[in-house]
N, C-alpha and C positions, 0 to 999 in steps of 0.2 A: 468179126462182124464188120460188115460195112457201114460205112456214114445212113444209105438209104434206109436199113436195118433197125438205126436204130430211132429214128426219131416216130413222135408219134403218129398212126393213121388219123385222117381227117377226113371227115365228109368229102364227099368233090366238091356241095357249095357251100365250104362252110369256110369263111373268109379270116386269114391269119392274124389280124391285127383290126382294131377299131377304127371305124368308118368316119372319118368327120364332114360333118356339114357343112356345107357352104356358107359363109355367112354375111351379107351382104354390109356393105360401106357403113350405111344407116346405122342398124342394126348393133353396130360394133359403136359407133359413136353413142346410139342411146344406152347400151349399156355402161359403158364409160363415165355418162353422165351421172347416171343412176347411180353409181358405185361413189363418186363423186359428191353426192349430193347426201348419200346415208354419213360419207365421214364427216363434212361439215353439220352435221346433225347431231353427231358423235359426239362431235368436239367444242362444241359451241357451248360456252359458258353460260349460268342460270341469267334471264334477265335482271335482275337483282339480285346481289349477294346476300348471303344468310348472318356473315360473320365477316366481321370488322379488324384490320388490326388495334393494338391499341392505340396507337397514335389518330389513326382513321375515328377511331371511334370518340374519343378525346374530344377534336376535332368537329364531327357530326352533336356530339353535345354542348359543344359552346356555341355552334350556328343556331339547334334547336331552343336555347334558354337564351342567349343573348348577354351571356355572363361570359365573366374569362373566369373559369374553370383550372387552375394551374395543373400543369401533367404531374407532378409528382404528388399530387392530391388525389388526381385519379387513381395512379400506380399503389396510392395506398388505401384508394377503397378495393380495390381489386383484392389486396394483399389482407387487407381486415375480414375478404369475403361478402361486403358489402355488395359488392358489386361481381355478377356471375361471368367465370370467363373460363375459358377455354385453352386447355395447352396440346400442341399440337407438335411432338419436337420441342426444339429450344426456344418456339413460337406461341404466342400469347395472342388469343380472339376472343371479342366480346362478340356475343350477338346482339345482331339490329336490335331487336325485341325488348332486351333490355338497356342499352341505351337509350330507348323511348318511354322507357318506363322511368329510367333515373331522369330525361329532362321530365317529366310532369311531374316527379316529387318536387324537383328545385323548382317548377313555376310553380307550384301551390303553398313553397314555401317550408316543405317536410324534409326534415335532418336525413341524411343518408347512413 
């Protein structure tokens, strides 16, 4: 068999490979941009965090009461369960939520 033999018949206008478009300068830069713009969309962090470290959150509760709160009092309401938190790995988060809830016990004066 010969080479000619053996490859497939084809239409006479049926073209062997896909056709691409022309695509103009523009074109090529708006999509770029485009592309560009969905991954900074992507990646962009929430405006506000939901979840605090513990030290951050520590922190956010002595600004909010105006008290010095010692960390190792915190660490142990975390630890009695008083205080809800979050393990995430060998990593420890409070949420916002309830750090605003423990400073208005300590302004209104209620035991934690």
């Amino acid at each position: 068999m010969t080479d000619r033999q053996t490859r497939k018949s084809r239409a006479p206008n049926e073209i062997p490979f896909p056709v691409r478009r022309r695509v103009s300068k523009k074109e090529r830069e708006e999509a770029k941009e485009a592309g560009r713009a969905r991954y900074r969309e992507s990646t962009r962090p929430p405006a506000t965090p939901l979840m605090l470290s513990v030290r951050q959150a520590w922190q956010r509760l002595n600004a909010l009461t105006g008290a010095g709160v010692d960390l190792s009092t915190f660490y142990r309401w975390i630890n009695n369960l008083s205080v809800c938190s979050v393990r995430m790995g060998n990593k420890l988060f409070v949420p916002i939520a309830e750090v605003d809830r423990i400073a208005q016990q300590c302004l209104r004066g209620e035991r934690i």
